[in-house]
SESE-84049 format. One record per residue (C-alpha): residue in one letter; x, y negated, z negated. Coordinates in steps of 0.1 Angstrom, whole numbers, plus 5000, padded with zeros to 4 digits. Layout:
AXYZ ...
This chain:
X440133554152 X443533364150 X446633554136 X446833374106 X443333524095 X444433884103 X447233814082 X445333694058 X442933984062 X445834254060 X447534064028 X443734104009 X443734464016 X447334584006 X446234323972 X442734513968 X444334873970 X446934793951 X445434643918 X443634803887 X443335063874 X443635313907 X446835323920 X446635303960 X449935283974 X449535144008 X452835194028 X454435233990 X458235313995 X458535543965 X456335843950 X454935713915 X456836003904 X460235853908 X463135783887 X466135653882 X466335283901 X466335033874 X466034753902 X462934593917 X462534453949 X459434203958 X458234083991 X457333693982 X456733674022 X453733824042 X453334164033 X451834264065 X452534104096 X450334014134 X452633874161 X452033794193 X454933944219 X458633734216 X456833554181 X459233554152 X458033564111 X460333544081 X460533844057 X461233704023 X462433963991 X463633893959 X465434143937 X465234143900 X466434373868 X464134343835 X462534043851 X465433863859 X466833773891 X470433913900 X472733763928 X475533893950 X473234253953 X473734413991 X470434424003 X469334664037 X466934614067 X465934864088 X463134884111 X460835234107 X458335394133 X457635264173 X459334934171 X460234964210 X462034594211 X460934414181 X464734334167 X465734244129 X467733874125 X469934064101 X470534454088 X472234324057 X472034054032 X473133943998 X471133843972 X471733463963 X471333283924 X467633313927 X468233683937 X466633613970 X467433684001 X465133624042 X465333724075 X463433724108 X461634004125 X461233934161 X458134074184 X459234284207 X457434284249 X455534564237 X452334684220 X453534774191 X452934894151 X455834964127 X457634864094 X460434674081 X462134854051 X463834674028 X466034844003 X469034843977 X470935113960 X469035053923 X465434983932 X462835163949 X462435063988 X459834783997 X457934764031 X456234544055 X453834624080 X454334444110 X451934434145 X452734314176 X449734274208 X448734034231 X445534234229 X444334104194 X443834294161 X441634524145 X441134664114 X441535044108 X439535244080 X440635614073 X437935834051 X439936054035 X438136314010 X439436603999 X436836893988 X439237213999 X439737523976 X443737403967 X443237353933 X445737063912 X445736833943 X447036513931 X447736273963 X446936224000 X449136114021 X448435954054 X450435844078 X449235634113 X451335694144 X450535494176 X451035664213 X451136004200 X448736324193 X448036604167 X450736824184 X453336634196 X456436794216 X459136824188 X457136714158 X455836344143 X458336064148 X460536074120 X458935754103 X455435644105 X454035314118 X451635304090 X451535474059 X449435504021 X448835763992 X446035823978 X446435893941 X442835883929 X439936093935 X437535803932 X439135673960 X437835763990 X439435524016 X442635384032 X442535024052 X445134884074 X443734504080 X445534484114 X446834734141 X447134624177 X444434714201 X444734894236 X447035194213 X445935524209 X446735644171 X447235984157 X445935914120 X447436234102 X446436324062 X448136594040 X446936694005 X450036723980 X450236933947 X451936823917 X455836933932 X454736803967 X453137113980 X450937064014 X447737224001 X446337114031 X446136904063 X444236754087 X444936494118 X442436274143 X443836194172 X442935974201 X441735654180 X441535324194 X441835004177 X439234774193 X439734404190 X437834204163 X436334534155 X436734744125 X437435124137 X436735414112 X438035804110 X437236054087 X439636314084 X438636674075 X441036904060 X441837234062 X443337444035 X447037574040 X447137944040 X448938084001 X451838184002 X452338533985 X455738623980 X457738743944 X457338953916 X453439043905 X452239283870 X450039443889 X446839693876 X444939893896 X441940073884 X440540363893 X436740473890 X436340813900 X433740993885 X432641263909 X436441393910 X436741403869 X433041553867 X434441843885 X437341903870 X436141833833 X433242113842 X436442333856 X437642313823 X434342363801 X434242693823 X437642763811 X436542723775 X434042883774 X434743163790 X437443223763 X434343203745 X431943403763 X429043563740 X432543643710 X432243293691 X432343503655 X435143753668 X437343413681 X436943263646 X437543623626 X440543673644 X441643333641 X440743403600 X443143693599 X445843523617 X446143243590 X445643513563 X449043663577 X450443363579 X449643253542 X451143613529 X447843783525 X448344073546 X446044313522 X443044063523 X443444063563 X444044443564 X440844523546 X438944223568 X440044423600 X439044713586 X435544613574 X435444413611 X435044823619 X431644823613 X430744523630 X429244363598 X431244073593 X430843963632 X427243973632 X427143813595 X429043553610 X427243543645 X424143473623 X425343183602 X426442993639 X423143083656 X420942913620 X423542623622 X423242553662 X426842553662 X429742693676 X432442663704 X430642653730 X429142373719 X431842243707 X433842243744 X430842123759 X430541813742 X434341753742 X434641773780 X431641533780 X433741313759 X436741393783 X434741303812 X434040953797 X437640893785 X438640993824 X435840723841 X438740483842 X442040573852 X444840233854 X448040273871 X450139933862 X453639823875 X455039543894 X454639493927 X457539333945 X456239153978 X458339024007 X456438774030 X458238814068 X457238624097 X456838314085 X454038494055 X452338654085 X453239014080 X453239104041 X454939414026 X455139523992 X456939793969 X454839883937 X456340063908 X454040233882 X455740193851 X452540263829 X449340483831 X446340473810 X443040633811 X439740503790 X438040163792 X438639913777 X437039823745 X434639533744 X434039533710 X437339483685 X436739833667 X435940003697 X438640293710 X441340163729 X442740333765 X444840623759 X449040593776 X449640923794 X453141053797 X453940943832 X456941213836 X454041483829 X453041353858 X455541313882 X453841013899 X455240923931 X454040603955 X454540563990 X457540353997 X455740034006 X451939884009 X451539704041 X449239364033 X447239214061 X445638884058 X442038914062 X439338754075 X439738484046 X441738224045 X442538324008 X442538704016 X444639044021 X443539334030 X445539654016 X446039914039 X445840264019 X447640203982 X448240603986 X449240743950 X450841163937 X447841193914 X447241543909 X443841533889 X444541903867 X447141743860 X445841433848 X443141623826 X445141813812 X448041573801 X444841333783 X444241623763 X448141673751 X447941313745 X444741333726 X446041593710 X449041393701 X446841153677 X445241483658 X446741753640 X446442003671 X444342043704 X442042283684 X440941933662 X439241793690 X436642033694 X435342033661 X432041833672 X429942113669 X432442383662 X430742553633 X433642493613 X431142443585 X429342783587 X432942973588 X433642803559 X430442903542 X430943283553 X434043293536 X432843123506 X430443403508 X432543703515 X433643893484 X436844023505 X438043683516 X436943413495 X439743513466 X442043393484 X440543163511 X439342823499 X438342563523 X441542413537 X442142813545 X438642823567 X439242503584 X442742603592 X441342933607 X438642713628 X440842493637 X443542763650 X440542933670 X439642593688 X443342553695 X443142893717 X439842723734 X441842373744 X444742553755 X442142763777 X440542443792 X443642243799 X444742563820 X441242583840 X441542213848 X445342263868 X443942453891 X442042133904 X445241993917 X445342223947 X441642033956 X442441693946 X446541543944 X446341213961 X444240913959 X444040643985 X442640293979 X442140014004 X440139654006 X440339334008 X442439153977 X441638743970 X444438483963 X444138183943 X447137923933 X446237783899 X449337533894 X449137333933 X452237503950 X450737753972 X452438003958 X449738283947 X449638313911 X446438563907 X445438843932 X442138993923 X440239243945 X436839463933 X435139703944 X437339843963 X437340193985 X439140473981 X439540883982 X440741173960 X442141423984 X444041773981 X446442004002 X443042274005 X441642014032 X438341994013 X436041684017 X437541383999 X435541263968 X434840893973 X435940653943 X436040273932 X439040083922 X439639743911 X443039543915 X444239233894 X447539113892 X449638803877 X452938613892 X455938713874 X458138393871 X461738553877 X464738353867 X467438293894 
């Protein structure tokens, strides 16, 4: 094949890659993304160049504004990539009336592929590929598909350098000797018309993100053109590890069910054993407490006295026993209740990380700033979590979470998360916070209280009903449960000398939603962990689950 048809070859495919509707920009100077030159600059010569060694070809450019040519406009030649002795007529020209200006690129004694750039202060840079062999031509095909996790990948970019490998000493030459983008999905394929054979090439393809991000690389070396022959490589890329560094809102959520079923029954016990077999007594002497403190002393002198005989007790005993009601009952199904509202304890905060080594060793600082316990609601009338008081609390996390990557590419793995979480604690600051949303603690036990049968004994009773109406009975019920919650919520401290401190640890994914590798979403489920205490007992095991966003902090 003569030169003139690889030059003719190599001008058909920078034409074909270039036109329609997919923009391929084959050795393009500028990112479409640029701004700012008002100027163009066209190569009206070959725009991709075989020579022979000591063989000479013009380079022809014309520079316009709006259409129009402009004269007396400094115009720059440089030659880019392995152009061993190849030499340029001129570095410099000025444009003349037609806004034109031509040199001469002259073959060099050497094998070689590179690129004349032309360029001006007000117009994107132009280029010319230019090949020089005695060996003859060939073309060279590069595959180039990207189906990677990265998502919001926009362009690949490859770049052909001749001599060279995947790892040289020092890095890639500063300039390619061939070069295109890739701005369209649909296209699958890069084609240089004409590189010289008896080279080895190092064909070397990155994935970029909408800022220029490499999402991912890939490189072939060791390709030889063959002469006359078209040569193909398909690159394969591999995914550049996330970056996760900054600020993240962080939740962590905690499912520990075999911890909060012993410590709600702890408190049941507690209730009830206020309780014990007295349910009438608790409520009697609840009823002459709020007589006393309505100004009826002589109605609740005469009820303690009649109490003598043990007639209104067992009156009252009766009327609890035909109803099925009564405070036990009533703390039984409230720590049930408790139970469910503590399956889901969530711990929130940000969580500062600082990536060291490069992003090989991770560490973070999390502060809780929020704590909430309950599910939450998947239904829009369903109960919402409840916020807990975190000074009740005194929470207190380790200093710092040490983040390992992970088997995963897209991975961490979280050493022990290790949280002050005394669970007694915890139960009994939901109930102050329960309580907090009622009248008093005594108003959450009235499921099954038998505030109704009190009510109907005093209706009943001769003695008290004169003064007692039904906001009077209910206020005595309630006043009795209150004793019962406060009895409960002290059973359930004592389970923070068996379980204080809860440890989580797992593996964590990373994704980057917006194409800079910065990690945007952390998500881990499933996760291990343990409630422990200062007794040394067995840990109880639990769940947790950990989601958090990228906090975008302003400089």
């Amino acid at each position: 094949m003569s030169r003139f048809a690889y030059v003719q070859m190599a001008v058909w495919a920078a034409t074909v890659l270039a036109c329609g509707t997919t923009e391929v920009m084959l050795d393009g100077g500028s990112s479409p993304d640029a701004g700012g030159p008002t100027g163009q600059l066209a190569v009206e010569s070959e725009p991709a160049l075989a020579l022979t060694f000591a063989e000479g070809a013009p380079i022809r450019v014309r520079y316009t504004e709006e259409g129009s040519p402009v004269s007396g406009v400094p115009v720059r030649f440089a030659l880019e990539g392995a152009a061993h002795d190849a030499t340029l007529a001129d570095l410099s020209l000025t444009t003349d009336v037609d806004g034109m200006v031509e040199t001469t690129v002259q073959a060099g004694s050497v094998a070689s592929a590179f690129r004349v750039r032309v360029s001006t202060d007000r117009a994107a840079p132009a280029h010319v590929n230019v090949s020089v062999s005695n060996q003859g031509f060939g073309p060279l095909v590069v595959r180039a598909v990207y189906d990677g996790r990265r998502t919001e990948a926009t362009r690949r970019v490859l770049r052909v350098y001749s001599d060279t490998g995947c790892d040289p000493p020092g890095g890639f030459p500063s300039f390619p000797d061939r070069m295109a983008t890739l701005d369209d999905d649909e296209v699958e394929e890069a084609r240089w018309g004409a590189l010289p054979a008896g080279l080895s090439y190092a064909v070397v393809g990155r994935v970029e993100g909408p800022g220029g991000a490499v999402l991912a690389t890939a490189c072939k070396d060791g390709v030889e053109v063959t002469r006359d022959e078209e040569t193909r490589v398909e690159l394969r890329f591999e995914d550049a590890r996330l970056v996760l560094d900054g600020r993240y809102d962080l939740e962590v959520s905690l499912q520990p069910s075999a911890s909060v079923g012993a410590a709600t029954d702890r408190a049941a016990d507690g209730g009830t054993g206020l309780v014990a077999d007295a349910a009438a007594g608790l409520y009697l002497d609840a009823l002459e407490a709020e007589l006393r403190d309505r100004g009826e002393d002589a109605t609740a002198d005469l009820l303690l006295a009649e109490r003598a005989s043990g007639t209104p007790d067992a009156s009252l005993a009766g009327r609890l026993e035909d109803a099925g009601e009564g405070p036990t009952l009533a703390v039984m199904r409230f720590a049930d209740a408790l139970a469910e509202r503590l399956s889901v304890v969530r711990l929130g905060g940000p969580l500062n990380v600082d990536a060291l080594d490069g992003g090989e060793t991770l560490v973070g600082n999390l502060d809780v700033e929020s704590l909430e316990v309950g599910a939450v609601p998947t239904e829009p009338d369903g109960t919402p979590p409840l916020a807990l008081d975190l000074a009740a609390l005194e929470l207190e996390l380790a200093p710092s979470i040490e983040l390992a990557w992970g088997s995963g590419m897209d991975l961490v793995r979280v050493a022990p998360l290790e949280v002050s979480l005394p669970l007694g604690t915890l139960v009994a600051a939901t109930v102050e916070a329960e309580a907090a949303a009622v009248s008093s603690p005594g108003a959450l036990l009235l499921d099954g209280a038998g505030c109704d049968a009190l009510a109907a004994w005093v209706e009943d009773d001769p003695t008290v009903s004169p003064v007692c109406e039904r906001d009077c009975a209910d206020a005595a019920c309630v006043r009795a449960l209150d004793d019962v919650a406060e009895a409960m919520s002290e059973a359930a401290l004592a389970a923070d000398e068996a379980r204080d401190r809860v440890a989580v640890e797992g593996s964590v994914a990373l994704s980057d939603e917006d194409g800079d590798l910065l990690v945007d979403h952390v998500e881990g489920r499933g996760l291990g962990g343990t409630w422990t205490g200062p007794l040394g007992l067995e840990s109880d095991p639990l769940s947790a689950d950990v989601v958090g966003e990228r906090v975008e902090v302003a400089d």
